[in-house]
C-alpha positions as CSV (number, residue, x, y, z in Angstrom):
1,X,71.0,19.7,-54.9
2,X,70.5,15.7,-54.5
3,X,73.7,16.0,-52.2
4,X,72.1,18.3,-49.9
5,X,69.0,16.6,-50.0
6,X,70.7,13.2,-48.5
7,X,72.4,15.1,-45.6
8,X,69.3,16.8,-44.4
9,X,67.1,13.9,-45.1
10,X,70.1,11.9,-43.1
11,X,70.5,14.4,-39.9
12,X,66.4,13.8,-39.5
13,X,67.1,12.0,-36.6
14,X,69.1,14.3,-34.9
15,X,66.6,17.4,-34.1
16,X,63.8,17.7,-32.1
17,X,60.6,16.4,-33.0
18,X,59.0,20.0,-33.8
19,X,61.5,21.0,-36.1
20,X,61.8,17.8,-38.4
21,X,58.5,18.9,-40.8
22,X,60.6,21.8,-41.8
23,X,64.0,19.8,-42.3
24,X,61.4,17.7,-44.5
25,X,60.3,20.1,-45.9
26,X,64.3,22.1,-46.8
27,X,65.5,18.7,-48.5
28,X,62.3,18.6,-50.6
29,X,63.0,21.8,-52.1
30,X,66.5,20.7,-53.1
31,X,65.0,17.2,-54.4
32,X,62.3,19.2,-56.6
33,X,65.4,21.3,-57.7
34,X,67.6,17.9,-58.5
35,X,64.4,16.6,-60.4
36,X,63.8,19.7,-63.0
37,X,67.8,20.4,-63.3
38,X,68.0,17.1,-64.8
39,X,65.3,18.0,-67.2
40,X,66.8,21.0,-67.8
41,X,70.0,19.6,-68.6
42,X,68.1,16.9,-70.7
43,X,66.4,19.8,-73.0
44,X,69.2,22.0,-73.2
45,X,71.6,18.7,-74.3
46,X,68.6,18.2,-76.9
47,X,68.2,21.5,-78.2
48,X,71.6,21.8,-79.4
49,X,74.5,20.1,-81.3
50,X,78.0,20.3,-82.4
51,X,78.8,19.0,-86.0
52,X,79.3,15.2,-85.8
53,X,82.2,13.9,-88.0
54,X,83.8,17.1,-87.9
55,X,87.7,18.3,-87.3
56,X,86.5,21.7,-85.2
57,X,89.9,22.5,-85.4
58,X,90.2,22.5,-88.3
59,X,87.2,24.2,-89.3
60,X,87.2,27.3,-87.4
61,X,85.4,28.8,-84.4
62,X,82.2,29.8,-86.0
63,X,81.4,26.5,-87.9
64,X,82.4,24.4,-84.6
65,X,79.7,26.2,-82.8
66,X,77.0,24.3,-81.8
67,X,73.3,24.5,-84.0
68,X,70.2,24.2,-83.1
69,X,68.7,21.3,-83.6
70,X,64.7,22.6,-84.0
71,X,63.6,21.0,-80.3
72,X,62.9,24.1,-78.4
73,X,65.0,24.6,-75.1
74,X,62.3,24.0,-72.4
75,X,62.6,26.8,-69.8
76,X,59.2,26.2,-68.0
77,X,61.3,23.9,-66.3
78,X,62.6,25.9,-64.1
79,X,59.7,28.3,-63.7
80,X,57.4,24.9,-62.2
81,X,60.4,24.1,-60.0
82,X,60.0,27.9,-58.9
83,X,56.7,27.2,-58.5
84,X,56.9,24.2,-55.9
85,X,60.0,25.2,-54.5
86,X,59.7,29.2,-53.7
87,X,56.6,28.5,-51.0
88,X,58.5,26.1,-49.4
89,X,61.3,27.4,-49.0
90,X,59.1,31.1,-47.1
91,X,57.5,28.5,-45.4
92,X,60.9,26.5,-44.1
93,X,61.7,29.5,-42.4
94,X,58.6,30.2,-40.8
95,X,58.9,27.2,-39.3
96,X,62.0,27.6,-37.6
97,X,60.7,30.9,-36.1
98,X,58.9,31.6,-32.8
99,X,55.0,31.7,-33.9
100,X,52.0,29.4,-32.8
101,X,50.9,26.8,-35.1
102,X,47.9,29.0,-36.2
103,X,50.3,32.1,-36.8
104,X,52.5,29.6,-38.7
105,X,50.0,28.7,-40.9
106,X,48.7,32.0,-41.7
107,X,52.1,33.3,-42.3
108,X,53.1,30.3,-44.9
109,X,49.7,30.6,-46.6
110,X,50.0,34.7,-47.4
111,X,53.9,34.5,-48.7
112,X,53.2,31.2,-50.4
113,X,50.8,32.9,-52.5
114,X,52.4,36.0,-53.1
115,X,55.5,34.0,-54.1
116,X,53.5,32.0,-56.6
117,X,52.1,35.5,-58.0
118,X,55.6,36.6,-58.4
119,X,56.4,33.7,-60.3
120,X,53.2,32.8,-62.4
121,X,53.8,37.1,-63.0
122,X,57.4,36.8,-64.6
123,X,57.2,33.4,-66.6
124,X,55.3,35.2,-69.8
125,X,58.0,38.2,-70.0
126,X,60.8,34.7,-69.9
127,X,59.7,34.0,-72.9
128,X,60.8,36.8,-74.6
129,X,64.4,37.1,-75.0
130,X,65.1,39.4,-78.2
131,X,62.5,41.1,-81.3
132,X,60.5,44.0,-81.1
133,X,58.3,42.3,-78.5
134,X,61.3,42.6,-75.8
135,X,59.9,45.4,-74.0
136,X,57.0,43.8,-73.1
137,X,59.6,42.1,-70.6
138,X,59.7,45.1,-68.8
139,X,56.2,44.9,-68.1
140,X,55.9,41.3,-66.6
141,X,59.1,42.2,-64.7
142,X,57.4,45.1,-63.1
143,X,54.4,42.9,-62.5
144,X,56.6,40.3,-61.0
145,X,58.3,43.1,-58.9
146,X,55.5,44.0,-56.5
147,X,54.8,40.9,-54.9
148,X,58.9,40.5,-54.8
149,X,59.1,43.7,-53.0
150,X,56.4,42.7,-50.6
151,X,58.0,39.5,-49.7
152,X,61.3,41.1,-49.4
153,X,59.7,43.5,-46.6
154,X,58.3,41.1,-44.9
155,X,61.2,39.0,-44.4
156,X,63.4,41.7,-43.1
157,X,60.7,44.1,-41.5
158,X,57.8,42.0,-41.2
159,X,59.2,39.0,-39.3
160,X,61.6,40.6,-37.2
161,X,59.4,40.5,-34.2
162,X,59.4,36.9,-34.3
163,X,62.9,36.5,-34.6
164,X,63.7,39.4,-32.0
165,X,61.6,36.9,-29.7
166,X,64.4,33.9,-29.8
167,X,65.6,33.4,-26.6
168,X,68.7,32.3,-27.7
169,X,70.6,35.1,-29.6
170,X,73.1,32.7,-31.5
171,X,69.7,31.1,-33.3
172,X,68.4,35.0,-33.7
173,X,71.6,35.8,-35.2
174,X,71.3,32.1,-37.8
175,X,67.8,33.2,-38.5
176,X,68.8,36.6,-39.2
177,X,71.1,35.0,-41.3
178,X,68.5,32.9,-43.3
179,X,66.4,35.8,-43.6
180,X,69.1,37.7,-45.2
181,X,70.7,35.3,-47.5
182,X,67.4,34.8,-48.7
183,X,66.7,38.5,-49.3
184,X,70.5,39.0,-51.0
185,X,70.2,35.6,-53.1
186,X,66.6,36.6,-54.4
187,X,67.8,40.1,-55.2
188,X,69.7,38.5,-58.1
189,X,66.9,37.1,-59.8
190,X,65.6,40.5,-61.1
191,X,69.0,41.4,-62.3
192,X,69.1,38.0,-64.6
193,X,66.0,38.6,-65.8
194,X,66.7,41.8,-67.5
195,X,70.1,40.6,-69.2
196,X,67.9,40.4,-72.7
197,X,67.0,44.0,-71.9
198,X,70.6,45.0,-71.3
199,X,71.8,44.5,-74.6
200,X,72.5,40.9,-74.8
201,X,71.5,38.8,-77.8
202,X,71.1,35.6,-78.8
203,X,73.2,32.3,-77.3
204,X,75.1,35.7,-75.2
205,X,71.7,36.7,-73.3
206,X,70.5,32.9,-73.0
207,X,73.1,31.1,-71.5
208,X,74.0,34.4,-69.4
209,X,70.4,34.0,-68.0
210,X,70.8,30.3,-67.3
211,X,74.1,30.3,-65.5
212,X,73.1,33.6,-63.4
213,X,69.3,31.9,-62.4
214,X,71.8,28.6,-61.3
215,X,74.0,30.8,-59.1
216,X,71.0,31.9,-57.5
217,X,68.8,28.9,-56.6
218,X,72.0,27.2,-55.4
219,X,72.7,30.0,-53.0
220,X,68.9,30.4,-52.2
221,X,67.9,26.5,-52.0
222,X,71.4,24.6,-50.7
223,X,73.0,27.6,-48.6
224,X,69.7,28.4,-46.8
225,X,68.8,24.7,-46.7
226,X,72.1,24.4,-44.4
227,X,71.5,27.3,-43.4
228,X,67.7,25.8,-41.5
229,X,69.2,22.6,-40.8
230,X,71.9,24.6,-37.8
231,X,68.9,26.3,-37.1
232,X,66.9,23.2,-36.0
233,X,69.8,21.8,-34.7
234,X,70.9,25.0,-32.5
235,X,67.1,25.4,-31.2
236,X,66.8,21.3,-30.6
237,X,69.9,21.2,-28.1
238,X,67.9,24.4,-26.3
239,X,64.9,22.1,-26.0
240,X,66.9,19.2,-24.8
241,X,68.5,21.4,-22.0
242,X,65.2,22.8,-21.0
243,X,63.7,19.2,-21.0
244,X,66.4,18.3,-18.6
């Protein structure tokens, strides 16, 4: 995340003046993502142990495993990255499509919030992850859902006007692109979240969870973060060659 944040923060200078707020704004998100991965490396390295002064080897599987050690794993973490970094990223793309600053705006404004629904919807179900309460889960996930849905449309229906609109089809075909690696890598999220539902149990369902939701947001926040940098860099040598 902090890696990808450098090289677009870096390659500022070499796009066109309109297209550098939303370069800004693509290495934010993976800066906001470097920031709360390191506090959720910090609580999960807190929450748990491995016997100190201890031959595993020696003692078996089972007893080398590593205990709890009674500080809660923090997973609102992730959710207030979520949070920050969902909007941003709907709104990175709107910015590298063909709309008016007024359109722009609008268009940021109505998937920003209906990402932050999505998420605020989800994070209570999150926090169930086994007992008879798990199939309340279902319901935040549903909840969740319908803004998801929504967004999902309107990225792949919605906005295809705008992209149709590119003069130049090797940046219609990137945006395209954008658009759908966006749709594909948020289409894993739902599937993660119901791994506690599934069957799994335990340090099984959690850690499945975690490694599945850091797949995802590497995909969804580094790939499409390169993804809008050719994008601005494709439609800033158009602008050059019309300036010229």
């Amino acid at each position: 995340m902090m890696a990808t944040t450098v090289f677009l923060w870096l390659r500022l200078g070499s796009v066109a003046e309109q297209y550098k707020t939303a370069l800004c704004i693509t290495g934010l998100v993976t800066f906001i993502a470097f920031y709360h991965y390191v506090r959720i490396f910090n609580s999960w390295v807190d929450a748990y142990e491995f016997p100190k002064g201890i031959d595993a080897t020696e003692l078996g599987e089972k007893t080398a495993d590593p205990k709890l050690t009674g500080i809660p794993f923090n997973d609102a973490y992730r959710y207030m990255d979520w949070l920050l970094t969902v909007p941003l990223l709907l709104m990175e793309l709107v910015l590298v499509m063909k709309f008016d600053a007024k359109e722009a705006q609008q268009k940021s404004a109505t998937l920003g919030a209906a990402a932050a629904l999505m998420i605020l919807l989800g994070y209570p179900g999150e926090l169930i992850t086994e007992g008879p309460q798990l199939s309340s889960r279902w319901m935040f996930w549903a909840a969740s859902m319908t803004p998801f849905v929504w967004i999902v449309y309107t990225l792949l229906v919605g906005l295809k006007a705008a992209t149709e609109a590119e003069e130049n089809p090797d940046v219609a075909d990137l945006i395209r692109l954008a658009q759908k690696m966006t749709v594909v890598s948020w289409c894993t999220y739902p599937f993660v979240y119901i791994i506690p539902m599934l069957g799994a149990k335990g340090s099984g369902a959690i850690v499945g969870i975690q490694i599945g939701y850091c797949i995802s947001d590497i995909i969804s926040k580094c790939g499409v973060g390169l993804l809008t940098y050719s994008i601005c860099k494709a439609k800033s040598a158009n602008y050059v060659k019309m300036e010229d």
